[in-house]
N, C-alpha and C positions, 0 to 999 in steps of 0.2 A: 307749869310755869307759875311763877308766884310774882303778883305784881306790888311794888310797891305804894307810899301812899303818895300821893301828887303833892310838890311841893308848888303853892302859888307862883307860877310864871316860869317855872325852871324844869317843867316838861313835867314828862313820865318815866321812869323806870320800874324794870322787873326783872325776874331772872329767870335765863333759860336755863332747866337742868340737868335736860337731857345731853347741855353743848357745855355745861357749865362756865355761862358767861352774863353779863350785863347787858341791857340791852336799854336807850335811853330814846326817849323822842319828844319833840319839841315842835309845835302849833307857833309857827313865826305869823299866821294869817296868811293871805294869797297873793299871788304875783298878780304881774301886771294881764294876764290872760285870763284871773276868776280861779286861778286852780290854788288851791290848799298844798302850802309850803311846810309839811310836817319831813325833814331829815332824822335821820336816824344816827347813832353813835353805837359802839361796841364797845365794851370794856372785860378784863379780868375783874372787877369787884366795883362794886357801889360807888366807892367813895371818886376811881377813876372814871367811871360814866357819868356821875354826877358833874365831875371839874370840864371834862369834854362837851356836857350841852351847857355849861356857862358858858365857854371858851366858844361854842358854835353860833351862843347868842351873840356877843360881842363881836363875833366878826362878821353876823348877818350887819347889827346894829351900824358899822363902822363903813357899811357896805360892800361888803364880799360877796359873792355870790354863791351863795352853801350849798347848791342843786348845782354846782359844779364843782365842789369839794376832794372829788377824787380825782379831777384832771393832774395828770403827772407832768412833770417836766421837760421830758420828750415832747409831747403831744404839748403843749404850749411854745417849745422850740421849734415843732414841724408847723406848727399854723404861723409862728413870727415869719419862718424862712417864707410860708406861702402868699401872706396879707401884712406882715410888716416893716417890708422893707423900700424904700422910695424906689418909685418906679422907672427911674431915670438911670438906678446903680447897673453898672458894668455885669454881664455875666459871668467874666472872671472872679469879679467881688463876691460874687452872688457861691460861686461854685467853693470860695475860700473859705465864706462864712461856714457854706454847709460842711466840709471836711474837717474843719476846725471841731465844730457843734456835736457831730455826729464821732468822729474819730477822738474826742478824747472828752470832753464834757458830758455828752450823754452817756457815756460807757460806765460816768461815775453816780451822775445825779439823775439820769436818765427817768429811772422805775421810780423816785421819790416823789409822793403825793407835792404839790406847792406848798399846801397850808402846814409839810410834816418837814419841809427845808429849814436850817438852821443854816447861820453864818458859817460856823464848824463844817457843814457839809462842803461847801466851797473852798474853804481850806483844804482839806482834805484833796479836793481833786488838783489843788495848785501841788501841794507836798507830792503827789505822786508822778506830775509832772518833772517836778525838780526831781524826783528820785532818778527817774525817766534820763535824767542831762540835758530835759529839754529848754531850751531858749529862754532867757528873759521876756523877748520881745513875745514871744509864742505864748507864755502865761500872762502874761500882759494881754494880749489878742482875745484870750480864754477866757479873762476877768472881765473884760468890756461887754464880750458876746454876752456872757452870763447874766449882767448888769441889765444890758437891752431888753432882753427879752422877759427876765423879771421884771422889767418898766411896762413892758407891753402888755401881760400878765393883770399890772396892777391898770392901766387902762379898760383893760374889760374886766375890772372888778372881781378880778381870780383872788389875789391878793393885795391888802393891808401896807404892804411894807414891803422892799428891797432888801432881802438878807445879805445880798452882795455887794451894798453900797460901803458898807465900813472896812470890809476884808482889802488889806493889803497886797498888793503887787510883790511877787518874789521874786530875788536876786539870783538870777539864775545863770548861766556860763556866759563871759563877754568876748569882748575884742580882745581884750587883753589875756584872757587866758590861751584865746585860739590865736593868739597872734604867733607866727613862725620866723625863726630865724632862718637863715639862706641853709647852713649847714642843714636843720631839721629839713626844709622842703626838697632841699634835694636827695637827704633819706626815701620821703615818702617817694617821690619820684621812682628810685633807683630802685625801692622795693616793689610798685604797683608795674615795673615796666613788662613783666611778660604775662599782665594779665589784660584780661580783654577791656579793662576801664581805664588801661595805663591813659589812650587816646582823651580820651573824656577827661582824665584829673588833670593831664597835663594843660590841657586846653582853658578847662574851668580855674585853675590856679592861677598861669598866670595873666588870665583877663581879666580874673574876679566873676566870673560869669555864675549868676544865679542856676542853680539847678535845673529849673525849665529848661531855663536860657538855653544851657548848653544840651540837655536832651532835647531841644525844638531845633536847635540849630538847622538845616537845608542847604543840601548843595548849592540850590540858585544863590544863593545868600553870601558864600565863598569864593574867592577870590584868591587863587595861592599860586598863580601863575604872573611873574610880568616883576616890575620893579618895585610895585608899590601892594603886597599882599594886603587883602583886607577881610573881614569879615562884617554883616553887618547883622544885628539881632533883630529879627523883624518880630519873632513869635516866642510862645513859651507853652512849651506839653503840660498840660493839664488833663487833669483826671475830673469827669465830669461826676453829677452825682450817683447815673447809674452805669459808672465806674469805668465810661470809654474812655482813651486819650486819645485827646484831639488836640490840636496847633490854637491858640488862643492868643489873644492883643498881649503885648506885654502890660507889666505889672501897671505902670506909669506913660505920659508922655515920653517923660523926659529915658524910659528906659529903651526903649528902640535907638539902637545908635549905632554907626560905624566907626569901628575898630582897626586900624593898622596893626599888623601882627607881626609879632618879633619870628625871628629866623627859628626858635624851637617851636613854637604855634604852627609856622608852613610843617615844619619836620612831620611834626603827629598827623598833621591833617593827611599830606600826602600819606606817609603810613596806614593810615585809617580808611585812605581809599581802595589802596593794596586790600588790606584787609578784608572791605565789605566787596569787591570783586571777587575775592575766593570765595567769599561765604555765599555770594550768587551762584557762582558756579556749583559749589556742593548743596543748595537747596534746590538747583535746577525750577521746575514748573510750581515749585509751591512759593519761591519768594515773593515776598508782601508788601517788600518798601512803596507803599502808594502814596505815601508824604513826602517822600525824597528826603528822607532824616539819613543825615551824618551820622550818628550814632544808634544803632539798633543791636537786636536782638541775632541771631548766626539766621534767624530764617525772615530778618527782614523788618519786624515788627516793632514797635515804639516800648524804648526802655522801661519797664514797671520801677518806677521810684521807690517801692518797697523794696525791689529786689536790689537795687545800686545802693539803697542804702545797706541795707546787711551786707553783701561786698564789699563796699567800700571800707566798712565799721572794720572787717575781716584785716582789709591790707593796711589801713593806719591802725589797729591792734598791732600786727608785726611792727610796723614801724615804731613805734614806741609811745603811740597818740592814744587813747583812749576816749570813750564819747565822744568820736569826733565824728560829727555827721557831715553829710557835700556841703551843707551850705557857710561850713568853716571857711572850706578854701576863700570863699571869699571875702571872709576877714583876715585871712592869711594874707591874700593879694595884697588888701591895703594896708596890711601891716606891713610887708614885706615893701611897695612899695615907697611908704613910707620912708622907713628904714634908710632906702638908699636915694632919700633926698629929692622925691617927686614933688612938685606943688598941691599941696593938697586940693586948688582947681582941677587939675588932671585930675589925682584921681577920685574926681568927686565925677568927674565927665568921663571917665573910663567904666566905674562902676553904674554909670545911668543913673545916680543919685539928684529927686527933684530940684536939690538947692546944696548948696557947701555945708550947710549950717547939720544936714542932716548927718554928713560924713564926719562933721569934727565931731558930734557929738555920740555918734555909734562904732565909727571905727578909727578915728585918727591916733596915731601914735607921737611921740617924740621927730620932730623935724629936720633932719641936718642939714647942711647944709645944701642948695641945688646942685645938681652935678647933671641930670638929664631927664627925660621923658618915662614914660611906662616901659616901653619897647628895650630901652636901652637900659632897663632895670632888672626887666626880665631876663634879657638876654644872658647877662651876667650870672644870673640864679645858676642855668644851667651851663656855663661855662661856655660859650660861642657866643661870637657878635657876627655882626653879617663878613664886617672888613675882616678877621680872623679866623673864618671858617670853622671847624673845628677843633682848633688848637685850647686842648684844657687850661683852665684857670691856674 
């Protein structure tokens, strides 16, 4: 080992040569417990270990805390999720941040030291999101979390600075791309109908019904007998973080809400009750429906939203839709009803949205003129009204 000479105040280095590397250390004086603050640095060559215990000095100087220098981003997102979040937040909230965090942020930035995060890195995980087809509002959601917890990071003096305060929010698929014509939804329709999600899309499209929504859906909840069919949305399936699905509060107040369903909504449900009675019968003693969900699995059990998506991705592929994940349909809803002249109140109160202002601004389209309700929009999608039975369009 050969050491080099000390330069005043800028540590020590030497070199190891049996690892052939640099090796640098640096006497900051001692913490607040008496014990001697000397961190260490590694380098390929002098001149890089030398620039690294500057760089170490300046951020003890600035206040960082260098005897935690190698905490990564994960482990500062696992401790946000455990001590940083108000303690009043919803466990739904709770369980979105972590799927968010852990499903697609950490997967990128996860393993990277704080102090070795560059803005670029953050880019980087939005751009593959976009590759992905994923969401606006999702990479939006991604850049905020990201923000946070680099905030909270910089509160316990991890780091200096917010690399993710400057990086811009990316334009990713809207309303308006996912927006359907009647023709286009009743493709999808007419392609998904002899497969086991036909129930589910038809349901979910033309309510607008968020993903959960309609995988949490519950017998007690439906109503498809009598003159006035109804559905009301009391819950939404979530995946918890050690990865059960359970029934949870919807998203908002304002999203729990009863629904009168058009004449093709009773069609499916009935259908779908057809359905999950045979699949009782052929699971005999193993079936599991203990949630009394509408929509399961052939032996009973709560839909894996992984699995609905790659399905679904499958049958609007045929159809002619691409990147189109479930939670389209419900910008299709409100395009579609849109389209045929719904008050944007309805469908701001059809899709459980907290205020109108949030509907015009994420999915409203072109207005025309009124002509009727959700129900009677719907109806017409798939060619039946109640007064006309089945007589096509």
């Amino acid at each position: 080992m050969v050491r080099s000479r000390r330069d005043q105040g800028d540590g020590t280095l030497f070199h190891e040569a049996d690892r052939d590397r640099w090796v640098g250390q640096i006497d900051l004086g001692r913490d607040h417990n008496g014990r001697r603050i000397r961190p260490k640095v590694i380098a390929k060559t002098r001149a890089e270990a030398r620039a690294r215990l500057v760089a170490l000095r300046e951020q003890y100087e600035s206040g960082v805390d260098v005897t935690a220098r190698g905490t990564t981003f994960r482990a500062l997102a696992d401790l946000w999720l455990e001590r940083g979040l108000p303690s009043d937040i919803s466990e739904n909230t709770r369980w979105n941040y972590c799927l968010l965090l852990r499903g697609h942020v950490t997967r990128v930035l996860g393993d990277q030291r704080l102090l070795d995060l560059k803005s670029e890195d953050v880019e980087r995980l939005l751009d593959l999101m976009a590759d992905a087809g994923m969401s606006a509002s999702s990479m939006r959601h991604a850049l905020n979390l990201t923000r946070r917890v680099l905030r909270f990071g910089m509160s316990r003096d991890l780091i200096v600075r917010n690399i993710a305060e400057p990086v811009q929010a990316r334009r990713g698929p809207t309303a308006e791309r996912y927006g359907m014509t009647v023709k286009q939804a009743r493709r999808l329709l007419a392609v998904a109908a002899n497969d086991r999600l036909a129930h589910l899309i038809t349901v979910s499209l033309l309510l607008g019904l968020r993903p959960g929504e309609a995988a949490g859906l519950t017998w007690e909840h439906v109503s498809i007998k009598g003159n006035r069919p109804s559905i009301t949305i009391a819950a939404s399936l979530r995946r918890t973080p050690t990865g059960a699905l359970v029934l949870a509060p919807p998203k908002t107040r304002t999203s729990q809400r009863t629904l009168g369903i058009p004449a093709p909504v009773v069609d499916a449900l009935t259908a779908q009750l057809r359905l999950q009675d045979q699949d009782r019968r052929n699971a005999g003693p193993s079936w599991q429906n203990a949630l009394n969900l509408v929509f399961t699995t052939e032996a009973g059990t709560p839909l894996d939203p992984s699995n609905v998506r790659r399905n679904f991705a499958r049958i609007a592929k045929r159809a002619g839709f691409e990147h189109l994940h479930p939670h389209m349909l419900r910008h299709a809803a409100a395009s579609l009803m849109s389209a045929a002249g719904v008050p944007i109140e309805d469908i701001s109160d059809t899709l459980g949205h907290r205020s109108v202002n949030v509907t015009a601004e994420v999915y409203r389209h072109p207005i025309a003129p009124i002509r009727s309700g959700h129900m009677a929009a719907m109806n017409q999608l798939v060619g039946r009204t109640e007064r006309e039975g089945r007589a096509p369009v």
